[in-house]
N, C-alpha and C positions, 0 to 999 in steps of 0.2 A: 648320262642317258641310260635309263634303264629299257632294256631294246628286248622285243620279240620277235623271234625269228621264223617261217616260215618253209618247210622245203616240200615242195611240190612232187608229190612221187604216185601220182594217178597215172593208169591207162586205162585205152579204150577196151571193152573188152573183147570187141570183136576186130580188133587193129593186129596183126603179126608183130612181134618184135623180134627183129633180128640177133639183137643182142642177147638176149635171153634164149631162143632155140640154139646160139650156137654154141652159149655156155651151156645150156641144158639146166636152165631155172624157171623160177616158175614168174620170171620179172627181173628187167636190166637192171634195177635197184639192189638184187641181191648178188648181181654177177661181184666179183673179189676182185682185189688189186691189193699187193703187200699183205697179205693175210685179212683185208676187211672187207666188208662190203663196201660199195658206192654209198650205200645209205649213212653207212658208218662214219666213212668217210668225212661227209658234209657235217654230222650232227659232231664229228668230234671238232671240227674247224671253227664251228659255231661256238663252239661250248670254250675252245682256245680263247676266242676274240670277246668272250665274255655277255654270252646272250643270255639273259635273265631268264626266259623260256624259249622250248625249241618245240613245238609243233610239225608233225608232219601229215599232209593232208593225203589219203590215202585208202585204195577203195580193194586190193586185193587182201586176202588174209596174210600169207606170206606177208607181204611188207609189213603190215597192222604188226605181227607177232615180231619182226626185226625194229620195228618203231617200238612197241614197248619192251623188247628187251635194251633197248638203248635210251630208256628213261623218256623219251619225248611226249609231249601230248599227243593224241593222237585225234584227228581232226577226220569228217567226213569230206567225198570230191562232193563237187557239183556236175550242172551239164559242160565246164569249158574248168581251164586254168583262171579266168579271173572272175567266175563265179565263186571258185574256191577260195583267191584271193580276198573277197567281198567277204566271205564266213569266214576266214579270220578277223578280217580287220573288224569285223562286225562285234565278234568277240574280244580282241585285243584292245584295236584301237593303236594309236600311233606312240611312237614309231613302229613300225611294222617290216622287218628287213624280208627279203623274197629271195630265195633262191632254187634249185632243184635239184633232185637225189643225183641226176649223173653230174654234178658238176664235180667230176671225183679228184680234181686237183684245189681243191677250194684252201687259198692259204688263209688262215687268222688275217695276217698282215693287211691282204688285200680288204676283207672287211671293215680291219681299223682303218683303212684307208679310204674309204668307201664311204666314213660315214664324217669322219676330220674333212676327206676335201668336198661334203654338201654344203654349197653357203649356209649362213643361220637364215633364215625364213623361210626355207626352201620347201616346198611341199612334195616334192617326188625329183627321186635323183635316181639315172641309174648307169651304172659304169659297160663301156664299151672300149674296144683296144683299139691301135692302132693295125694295118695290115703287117709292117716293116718289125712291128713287136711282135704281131704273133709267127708270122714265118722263121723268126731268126730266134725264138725259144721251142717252134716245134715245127719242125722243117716236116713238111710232105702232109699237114692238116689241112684236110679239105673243109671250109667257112662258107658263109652265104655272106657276100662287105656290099657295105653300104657303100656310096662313093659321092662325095662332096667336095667343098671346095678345097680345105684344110687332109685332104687323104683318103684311103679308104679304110671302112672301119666294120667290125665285127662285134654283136654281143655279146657278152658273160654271162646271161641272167642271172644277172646281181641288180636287184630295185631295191630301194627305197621310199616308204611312205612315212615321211617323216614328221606331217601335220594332220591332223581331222579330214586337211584339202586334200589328203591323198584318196579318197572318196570319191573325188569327182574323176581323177584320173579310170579309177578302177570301171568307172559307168562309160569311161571312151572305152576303155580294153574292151569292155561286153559289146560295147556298139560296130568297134574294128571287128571281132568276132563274128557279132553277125554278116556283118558287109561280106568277109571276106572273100566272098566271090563277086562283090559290086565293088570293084575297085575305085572307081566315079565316087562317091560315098566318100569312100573316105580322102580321097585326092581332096574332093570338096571343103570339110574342116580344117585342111592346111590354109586354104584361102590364095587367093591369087599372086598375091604378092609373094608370097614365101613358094609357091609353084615356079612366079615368074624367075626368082633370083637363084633356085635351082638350075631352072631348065638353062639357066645363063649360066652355070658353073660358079655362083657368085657367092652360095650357103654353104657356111660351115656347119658342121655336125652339131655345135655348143648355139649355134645360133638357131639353127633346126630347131632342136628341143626346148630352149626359152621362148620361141615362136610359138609352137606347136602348143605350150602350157599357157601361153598368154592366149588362145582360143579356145581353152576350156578355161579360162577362168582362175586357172593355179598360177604360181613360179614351179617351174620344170627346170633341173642343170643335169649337164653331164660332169661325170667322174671320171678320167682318162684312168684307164689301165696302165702301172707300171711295169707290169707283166704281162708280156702275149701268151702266158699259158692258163690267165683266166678266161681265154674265148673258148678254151678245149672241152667241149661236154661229148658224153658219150653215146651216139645216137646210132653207130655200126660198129660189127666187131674189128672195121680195123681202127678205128676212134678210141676202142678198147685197145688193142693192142700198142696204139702211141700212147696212152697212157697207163699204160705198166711201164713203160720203156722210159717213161720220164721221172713216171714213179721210183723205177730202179735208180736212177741215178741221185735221186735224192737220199736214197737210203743211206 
């Protein structure tokens, strides 16, 4: 599979980030961990696992000049993360992997594994951890979990667009986007049955997202995490702080 890669490193510009005032950068993407930046971070993890092109989609200068000192293409944002999404894929095209500048523990491994466990016909796969994996590789991270019948479970952002149909997926994300303050909206594209068998405690998380895909029209799977330290992304500095600390022990 020859794979391009994506890393997401837009902000708002009128959004504070706390990360970046408390390093004193000009963007959490440049704060350091081991001597590198977060941005660095991702693009060397990417470039491990063998990513034919690395893009990163990106609207301040600072970042733009650490994305071309680190070889990457260098991509415009849009108005959200999956309009950005949609201009790569627009230009790429599939497979299209997705991830974002703080994900600053990003292993190789976990991508090769990421992309081994999407079935073959799959159109969008994207891996999420367990609860019991991510506390017991980074005790005291605070997550937003998901809670189903199979456990509760936290992101990575790690996606996968792995067919043409990943397209359609991208035109929900814009749709959730919009909704996201009409919650009704988007309960509604789940569909009643996959509501009902929630509200019963009856949905697993693998079954969620083959649902959820068989109502847009795609095949959707999940990619379990073998690592709870892929849900770690960097969004406070004490998120920062656990991952130096985990960083360190890798060293």
């Amino acid at each position: 599979m020859s794979l391009t890669a994506l890393v997401l490193a837009g902000s708002r510009p009128e959004a504070a980030d706390p990360v970046a005032d408390a390093e004193g950068v000009p963007h959490k993407a440049l704060a350091t961990v081991s001597g590198q930046t977060l941005l660095e971070r991702v693009v060397r993890a990417l470039e491990a696992a063998g990513a034919a092109r690395i893009a990163v989609s990106a609207n301040h200068p600072a970042v733009e000049a650490e994305a071309r000192r680190l070889g990457a293409i260098l991509l415009p944002t849009a108005q959200g993360p999956s309009e950005s999404v949609a201009l790569a894929f627009e230009r790429f095209g599939a497979p299209l992997l997705v991830t974002t500048a703080d994900h600053a523990l990003l292993d190789a491994a976990w991508l090769r594994n990421m992309i081994a466990g999407t079935p073959a016909r799959t159109d969008v796969s994207l891996m999420l951890a367990r609860r019991d994996l991510v506390e017991r590789a980074a005790p005291g991270t605070r997550r937003t979990w998901l809670s189903f019948a199979d456990g509760q479970w936290s992101g990575c952002n790690l996606f996968l667009l792995a067919t043409p149909g990943g397209s359609q997926a991208i035109a929900a994300w814009k749709q959730v986007e919009a909704d996201r303050k009409r919650p009704w909206r988007i309960a509604r594209r789940l569909g009643i049955g996959t509501l009902w068998s929630y509200w019963r405690g009856k949905l697993t998380l693998a079954e969620a997202i083959a649902r959820l895909g068989g109502n847009l029209g795609i095949t959707a799977a999940l990619v379990p995490a073998s690592d709870g330290r892929a849900a770690v992304d960097v969004d406070t500095p004490a998120d920062l702080a656990l991952v130096r600390k985990l960083a360190g022990r890798e060293a």
